[in-house]
C-alpha positions in Angstrom: -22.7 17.1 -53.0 -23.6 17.1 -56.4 -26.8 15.0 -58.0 -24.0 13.5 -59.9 -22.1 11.7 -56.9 -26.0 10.7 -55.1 -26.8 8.5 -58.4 -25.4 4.8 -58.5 -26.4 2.2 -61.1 -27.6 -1.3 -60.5 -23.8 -2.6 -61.3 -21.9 0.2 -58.7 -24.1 -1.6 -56.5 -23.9 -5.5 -57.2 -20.1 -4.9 -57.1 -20.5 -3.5 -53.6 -22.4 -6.4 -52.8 -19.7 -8.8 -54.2 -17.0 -7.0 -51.8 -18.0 -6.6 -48.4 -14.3 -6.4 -46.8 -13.7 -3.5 -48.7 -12.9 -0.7 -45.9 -15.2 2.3 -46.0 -13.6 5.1 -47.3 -11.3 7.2 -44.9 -12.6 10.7 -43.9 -10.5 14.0 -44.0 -8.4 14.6 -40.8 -10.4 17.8 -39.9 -13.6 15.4 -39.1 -14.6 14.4 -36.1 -16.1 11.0 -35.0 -19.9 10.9 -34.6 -20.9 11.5 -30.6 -24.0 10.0 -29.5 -26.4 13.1 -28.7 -26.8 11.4 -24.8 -22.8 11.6 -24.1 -21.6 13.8 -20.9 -19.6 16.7 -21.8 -16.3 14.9 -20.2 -16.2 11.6 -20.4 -14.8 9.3 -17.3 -11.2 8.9 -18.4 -11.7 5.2 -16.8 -15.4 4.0 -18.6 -15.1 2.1 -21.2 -15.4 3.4 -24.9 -18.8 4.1 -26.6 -19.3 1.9 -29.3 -20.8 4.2 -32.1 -23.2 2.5 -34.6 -21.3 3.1 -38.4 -25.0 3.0 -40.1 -26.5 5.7 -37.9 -26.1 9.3 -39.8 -23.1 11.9 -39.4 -23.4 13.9 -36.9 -23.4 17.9 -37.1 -19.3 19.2 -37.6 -18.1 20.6 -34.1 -15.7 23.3 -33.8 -11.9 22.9 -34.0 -11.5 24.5 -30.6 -14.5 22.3 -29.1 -12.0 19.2 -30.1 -8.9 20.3 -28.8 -10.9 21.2 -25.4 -12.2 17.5 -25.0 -8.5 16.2 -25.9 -7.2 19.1 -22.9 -9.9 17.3 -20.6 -8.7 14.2 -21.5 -5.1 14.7 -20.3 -6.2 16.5 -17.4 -8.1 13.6 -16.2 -5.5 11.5 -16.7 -2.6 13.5 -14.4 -4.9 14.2 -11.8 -5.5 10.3 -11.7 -1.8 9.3 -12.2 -1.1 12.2 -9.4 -3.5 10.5 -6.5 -1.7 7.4 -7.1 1.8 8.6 -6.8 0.7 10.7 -4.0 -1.2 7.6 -2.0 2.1 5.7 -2.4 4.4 8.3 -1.2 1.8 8.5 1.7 2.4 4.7 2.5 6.0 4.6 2.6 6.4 8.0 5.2 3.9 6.0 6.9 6.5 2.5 7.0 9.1 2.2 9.8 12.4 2.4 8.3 12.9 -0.9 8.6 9.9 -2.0 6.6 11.2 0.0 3.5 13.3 -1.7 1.2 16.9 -0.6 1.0 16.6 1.2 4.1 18.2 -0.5 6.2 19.1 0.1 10.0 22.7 0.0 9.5 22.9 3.1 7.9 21.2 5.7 10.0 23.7 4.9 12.8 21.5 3.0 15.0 23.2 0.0 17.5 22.4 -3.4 17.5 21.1 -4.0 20.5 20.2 -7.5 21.8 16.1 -8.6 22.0 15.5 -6.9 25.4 12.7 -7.6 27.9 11.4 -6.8 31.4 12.4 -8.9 34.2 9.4 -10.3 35.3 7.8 -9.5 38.9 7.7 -11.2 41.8 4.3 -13.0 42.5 1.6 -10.9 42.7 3.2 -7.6 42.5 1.7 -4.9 40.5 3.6 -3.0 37.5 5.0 0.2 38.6 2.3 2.2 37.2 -0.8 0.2 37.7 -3.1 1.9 39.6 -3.2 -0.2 42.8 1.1 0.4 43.1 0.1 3.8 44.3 4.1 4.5 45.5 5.0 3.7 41.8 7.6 1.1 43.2 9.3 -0.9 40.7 9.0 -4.4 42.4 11.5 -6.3 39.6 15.3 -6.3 40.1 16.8 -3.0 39.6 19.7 -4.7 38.4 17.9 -6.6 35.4 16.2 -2.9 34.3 19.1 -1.3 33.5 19.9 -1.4 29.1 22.2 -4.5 28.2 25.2 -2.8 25.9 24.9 -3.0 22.0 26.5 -6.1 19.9 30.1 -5.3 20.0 30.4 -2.9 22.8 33.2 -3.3 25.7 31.7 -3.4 28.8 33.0 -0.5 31.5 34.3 -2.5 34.6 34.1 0.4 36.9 30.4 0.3 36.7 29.8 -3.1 37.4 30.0 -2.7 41.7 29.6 -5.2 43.8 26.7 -8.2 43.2 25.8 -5.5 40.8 24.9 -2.6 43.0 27.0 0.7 42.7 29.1 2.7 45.5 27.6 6.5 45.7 31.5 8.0 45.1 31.4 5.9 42.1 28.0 7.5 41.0 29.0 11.4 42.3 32.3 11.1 40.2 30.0 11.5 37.4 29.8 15.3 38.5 33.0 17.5 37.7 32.8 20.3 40.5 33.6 18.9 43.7 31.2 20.9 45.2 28.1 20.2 43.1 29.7 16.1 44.2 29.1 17.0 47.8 25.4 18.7 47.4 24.5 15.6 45.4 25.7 13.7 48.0 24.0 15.5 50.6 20.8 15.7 48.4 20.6 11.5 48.1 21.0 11.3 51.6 18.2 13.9 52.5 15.7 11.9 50.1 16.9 8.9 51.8 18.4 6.7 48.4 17.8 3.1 48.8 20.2 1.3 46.3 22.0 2.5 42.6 22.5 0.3 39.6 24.7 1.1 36.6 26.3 -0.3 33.4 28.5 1.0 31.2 30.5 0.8 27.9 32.2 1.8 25.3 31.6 1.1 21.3 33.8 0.4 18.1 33.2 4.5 17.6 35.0 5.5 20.5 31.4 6.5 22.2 31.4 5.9 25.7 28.4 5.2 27.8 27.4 5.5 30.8 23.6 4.7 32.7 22.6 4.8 36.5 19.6 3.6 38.0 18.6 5.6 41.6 15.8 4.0 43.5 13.8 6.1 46.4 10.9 4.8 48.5 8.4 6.3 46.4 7.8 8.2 42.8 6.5 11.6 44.6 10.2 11.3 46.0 12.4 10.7 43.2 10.2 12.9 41.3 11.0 16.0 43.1 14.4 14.8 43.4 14.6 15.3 39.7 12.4 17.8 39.3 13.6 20.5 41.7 16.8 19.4 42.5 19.1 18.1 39.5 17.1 18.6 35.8 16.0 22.3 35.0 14.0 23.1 31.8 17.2 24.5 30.2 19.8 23.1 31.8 20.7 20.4 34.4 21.7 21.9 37.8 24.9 20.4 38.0 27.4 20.0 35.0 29.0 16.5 34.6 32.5 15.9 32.8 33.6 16.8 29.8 30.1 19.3 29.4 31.1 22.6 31.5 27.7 24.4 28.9 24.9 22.8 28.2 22.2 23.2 26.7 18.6 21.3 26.2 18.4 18.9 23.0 15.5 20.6 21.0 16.4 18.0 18.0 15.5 15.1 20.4 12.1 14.3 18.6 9.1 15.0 20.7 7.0 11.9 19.4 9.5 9.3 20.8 8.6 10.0 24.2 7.5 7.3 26.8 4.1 7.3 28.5 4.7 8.1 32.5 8.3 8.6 31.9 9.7 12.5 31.9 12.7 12.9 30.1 15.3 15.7 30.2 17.4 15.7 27.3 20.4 17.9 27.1 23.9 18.4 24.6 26.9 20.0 25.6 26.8 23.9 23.5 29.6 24.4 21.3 32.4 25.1 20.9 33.4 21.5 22.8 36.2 20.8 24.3 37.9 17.3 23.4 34.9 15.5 23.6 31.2 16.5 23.0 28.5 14.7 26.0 25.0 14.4 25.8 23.1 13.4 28.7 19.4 13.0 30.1 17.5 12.5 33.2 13.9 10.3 33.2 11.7 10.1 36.1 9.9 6.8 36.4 8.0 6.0 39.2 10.7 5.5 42.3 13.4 5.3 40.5 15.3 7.9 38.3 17.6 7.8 35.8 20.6 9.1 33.9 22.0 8.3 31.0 25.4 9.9 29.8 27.1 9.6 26.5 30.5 11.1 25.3 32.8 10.8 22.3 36.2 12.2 21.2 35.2 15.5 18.6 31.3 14.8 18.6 28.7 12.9 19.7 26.2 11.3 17.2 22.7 12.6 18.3 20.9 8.6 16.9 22.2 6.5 19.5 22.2 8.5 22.1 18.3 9.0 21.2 18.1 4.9 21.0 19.5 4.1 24.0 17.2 6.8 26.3 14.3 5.5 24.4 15.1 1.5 25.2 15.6 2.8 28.7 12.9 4.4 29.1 10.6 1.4 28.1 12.4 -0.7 30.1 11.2 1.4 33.3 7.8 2.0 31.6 
């Protein structure tokens, strides 16, 4: 600057004194604000601004490029925060049942509405079926009260219903197509000496009919080779039951619903299926074992079929 522009008389500098709202002048858009010498490299995008003092003397021009680095840093900051955010709220909501998530609702993933279920409670002073002094793993409640109520809606299957509630072995072995696997299953619960069955069945607005039987033994090591060795392979079950002449094991049936102390033996019929597609499963819990059989005219939805083993399960749990 010239020596011209550093001179000011006595009156520049009353009138400056009679105008103190008078804005200081505006710099050219290349300059760049004054940074106190102590200020970090990359400023936290969530401190709160440096108040620079207007008084204290310009500070040396920085580069162009070192500007336009400091604005990149800026942004950068500012995704990366934004990012953690969105990604802690996705977290959350995989983390919600489906039911906790708005607009979710159960409805529409095909699930029934089944009714608030419970376990029958045991008689006095009987222990749970897996508590460690009930070393035969006897279920000690009503067999009758642990088989699944039907879904809201459902029409219950009157051939299933027996007599005081406990079900004829033909009626139970008709389950099986071949008329020979019928007779070595009938031969098989008398070996292991069956006590009593217990069944339910029905049939939903969908056409999906449903069919579960409960078979108590004296004790769990019993029904557990029953199952084990004699009618649920890894692949397959050893015998085929209607409607299912291939089967196959359900590798879709998710792995983290399973049931502590019950095994489950999921299967679905292999296409091509015939009029009907069936999905069945076999559980060993304690004494008793189950099997639960589901079929529908051109196929079989995989959900409730995976619902109502689950709620069964618990139930013998």
């Amino acid at each position: 600057m010239t020596e011209q522009t550093e001179q000011t008389t006595p009156v520049e500098q009353t009138e400056q004194a009679e105008q103190p709202e008078q804005a200081p002048p505006v710099e050219p858009q290349d300059a760049v604000p004054p940074v106190p010498e102590a200020a970090p490299a990359v400023a936290d995008p969530l401190a709160p601004p440096v108040t620079v003092d207007p008084l204290a003397p310009p500070a040396p021009r920085v580069k162009k490029d070192r500007r336009v680095l400091r604005a990149v840093l800026r942004w950068t900051a500012a995704v990366v925060v934004f990012g953690a955010v969105g990604t802690s709220a996705a977290y959350g909501i995989t983390r919600m049942e489906r039911t906790d998530v708005p607009g979710l609702a159960t409805e529409t993933d095909g699930r029934w509405d089944y009714p608030t279920i419970s376990k029958p409670p045991l008689p006095s002073g009987s222990p749970a079926p897996f508590a460690d002094a009930n070393k035969a793993g006897a279920h000690y409640a009503d067999l009758r009260k642990l088989v699944l109520p039907a879904p809201k809606g459902a029409k219950a299957d009157a051939a299933l219903r027996g007599e005081d509630g406990w079900l004829a072995r033909k009626t139970f072995l008709a389950e099986y197509a071949e008329k020979a696997d019928r007779e070595a299953t009938a031969q098989l619960l008398t070996d292991y000496g069956l006590r009593h069955i217990a069944a339910r069945g029905w049939t939903t607005q969908d056409g999906t009919h449903t069919r579960i039987y409960l078979l108590q033994f004296n004790t769990a090591a019993v029904a557990d080779e029953v199952i084990t060795t004699k009618l649920a392979n890894y692949d397959s079950p050893q015998y085929a039951v209607r409607g299912a002449a291939v089967t196959e094991r359900d590798e879709k049936f998710p792995e983290r619903a399973a049931v502590d102390e019950i095994t489950r033996f999921a299967y679905t019929e292999s296409k091509p299926y015939g009029a009907e597609q069936v999905r069945q499963a076999y559980l060993s819990a304690g004494d008793t074992l189950a099997l639960v059989v589901q079929s529908r005219k051109g196929t079989a939805p995989a959900v409730p079929f995976q619902q109502t083993v689950i709620l069964q399960s618990q139930l013998l749990g």
